[in-house]
C-alpha positions as CSV (number, residue, x, y, z in Angstrom):
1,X,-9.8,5.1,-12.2
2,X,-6.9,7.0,-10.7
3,X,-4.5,6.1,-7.3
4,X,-2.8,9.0,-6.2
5,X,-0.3,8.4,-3.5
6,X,1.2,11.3,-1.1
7,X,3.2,11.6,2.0
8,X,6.8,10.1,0.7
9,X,10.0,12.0,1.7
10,X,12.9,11.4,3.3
11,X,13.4,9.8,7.0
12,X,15.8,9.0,9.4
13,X,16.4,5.0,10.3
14,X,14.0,4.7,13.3
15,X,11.7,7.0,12.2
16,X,7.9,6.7,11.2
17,X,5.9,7.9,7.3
18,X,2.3,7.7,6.8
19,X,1.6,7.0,3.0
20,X,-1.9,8.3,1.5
21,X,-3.5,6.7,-1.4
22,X,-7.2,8.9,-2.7
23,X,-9.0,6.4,-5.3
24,X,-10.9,8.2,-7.6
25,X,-13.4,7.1,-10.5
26,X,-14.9,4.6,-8.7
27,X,-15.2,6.1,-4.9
28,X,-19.2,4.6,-4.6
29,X,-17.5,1.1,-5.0
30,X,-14.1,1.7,-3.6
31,X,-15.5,-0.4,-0.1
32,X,-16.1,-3.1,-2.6
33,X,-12.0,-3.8,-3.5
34,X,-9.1,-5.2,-2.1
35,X,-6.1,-2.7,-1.9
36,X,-2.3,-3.2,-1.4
37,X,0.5,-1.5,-1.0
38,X,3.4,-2.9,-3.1
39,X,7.1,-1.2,-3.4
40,X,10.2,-1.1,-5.2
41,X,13.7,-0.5,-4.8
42,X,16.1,0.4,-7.4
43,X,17.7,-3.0,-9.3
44,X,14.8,-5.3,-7.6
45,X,11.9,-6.7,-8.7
46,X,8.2,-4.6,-7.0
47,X,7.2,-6.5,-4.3
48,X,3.9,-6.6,-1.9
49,X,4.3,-4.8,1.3
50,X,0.3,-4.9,2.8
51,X,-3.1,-6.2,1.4
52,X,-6.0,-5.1,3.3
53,X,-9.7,-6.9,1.4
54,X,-12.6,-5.2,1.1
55,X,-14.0,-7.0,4.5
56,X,-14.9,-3.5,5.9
57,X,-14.6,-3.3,9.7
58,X,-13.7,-6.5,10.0
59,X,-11.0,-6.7,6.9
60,X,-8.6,-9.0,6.7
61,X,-5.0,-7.8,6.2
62,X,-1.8,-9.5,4.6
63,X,1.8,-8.4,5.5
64,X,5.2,-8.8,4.0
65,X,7.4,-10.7,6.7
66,X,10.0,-7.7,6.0
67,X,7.5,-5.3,7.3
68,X,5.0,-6.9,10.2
69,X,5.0,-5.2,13.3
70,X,6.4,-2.2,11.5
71,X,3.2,-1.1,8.9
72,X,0.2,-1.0,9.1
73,X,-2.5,-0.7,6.3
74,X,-5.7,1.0,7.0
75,X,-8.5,2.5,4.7
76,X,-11.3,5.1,5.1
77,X,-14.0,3.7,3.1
78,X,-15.7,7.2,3.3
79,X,-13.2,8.8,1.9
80,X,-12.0,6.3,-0.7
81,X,-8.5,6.4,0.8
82,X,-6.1,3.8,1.7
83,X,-3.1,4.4,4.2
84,X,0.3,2.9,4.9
85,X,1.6,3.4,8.7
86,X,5.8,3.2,8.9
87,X,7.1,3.0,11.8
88,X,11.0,2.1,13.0
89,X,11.9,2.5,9.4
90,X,14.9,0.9,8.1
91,X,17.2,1.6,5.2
92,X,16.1,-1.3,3.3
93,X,12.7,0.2,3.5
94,X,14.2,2.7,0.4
95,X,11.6,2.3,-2.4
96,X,9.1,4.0,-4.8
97,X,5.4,2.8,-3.0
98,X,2.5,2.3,-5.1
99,X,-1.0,2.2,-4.2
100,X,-2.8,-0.6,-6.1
101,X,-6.7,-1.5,-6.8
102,X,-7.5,-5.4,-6.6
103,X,-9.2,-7.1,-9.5
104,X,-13.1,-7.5,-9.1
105,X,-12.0,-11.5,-9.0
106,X,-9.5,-10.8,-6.3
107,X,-8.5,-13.4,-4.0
108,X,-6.6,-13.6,-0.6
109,X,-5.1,-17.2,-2.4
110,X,-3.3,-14.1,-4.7
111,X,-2.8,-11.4,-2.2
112,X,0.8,-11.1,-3.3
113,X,0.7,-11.4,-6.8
114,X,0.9,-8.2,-8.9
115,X,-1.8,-9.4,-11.8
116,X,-4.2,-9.9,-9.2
117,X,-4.3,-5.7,-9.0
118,X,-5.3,-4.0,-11.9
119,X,-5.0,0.3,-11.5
120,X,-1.7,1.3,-10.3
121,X,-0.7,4.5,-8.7
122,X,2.5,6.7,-9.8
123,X,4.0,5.9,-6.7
124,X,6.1,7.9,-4.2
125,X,9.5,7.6,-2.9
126,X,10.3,7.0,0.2
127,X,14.1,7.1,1.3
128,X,15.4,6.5,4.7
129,X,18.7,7.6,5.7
130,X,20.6,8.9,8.2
């Protein structure tokens, strides 16, 4: 199983990112599992941005207060990719993102817990500043 996320950089406050995570090693089950987005800034703990289950066109999708209105989290099933949409971007959006794979247990009731992912991505950075 491998997450590879792309599409970091740097941005101006106000300004939009769209992250791309391509799953491979299980792309004929990748509709079958939850993914998230999670994040983390330097001194604080990784924290969940967006959870999107594996509900296909009608999938359910979990936001971080910090971020709703802001992102969006999409996936292409056919294409065993997951997204990230960033728009208005703050400073406090700083962070390394990481693409994560739900558990084959996974449960909305966890959506925001990290143990409830188990394949991680190397994560890109993401820096907004004027």
């Amino acid at each position: 199983v491998q997450l590879v996320e792309s599409g970091g950089g740097m941005v101006q406050p106000g300004g939009s990112v769209r992250l791309s995570c391509a799953a491979s090693g299980f792309t004929f089950a990748f509709q079958t599992y939850a993914m998230g987005w999670y994040r983390q800034a330097p001194g604080k703990e990784r924290e969940l941005v967006a959870a999107m289950d594996n509900g296909g066109n009608s999938a359910a999708t979990w936001y971080a207060d910090s971020v709703k209105g802001r992102f969006t989290i999409s996936r292409d099933n056919a294409e065993s990719a997951l997204y990230l949409g960033m728009n208005n971007l703050k400073t406090e959006d700083t962070a390394v993102y990481y693409c994560a794979r739900g558990r084959p247990e996974w449960s909305d009731a966890f959506y925001n817990t990290p143990r409830a992912y188990d394949h991680w991505g190397q994560g890109t950075q993401v820096t907004v500043s004027s």
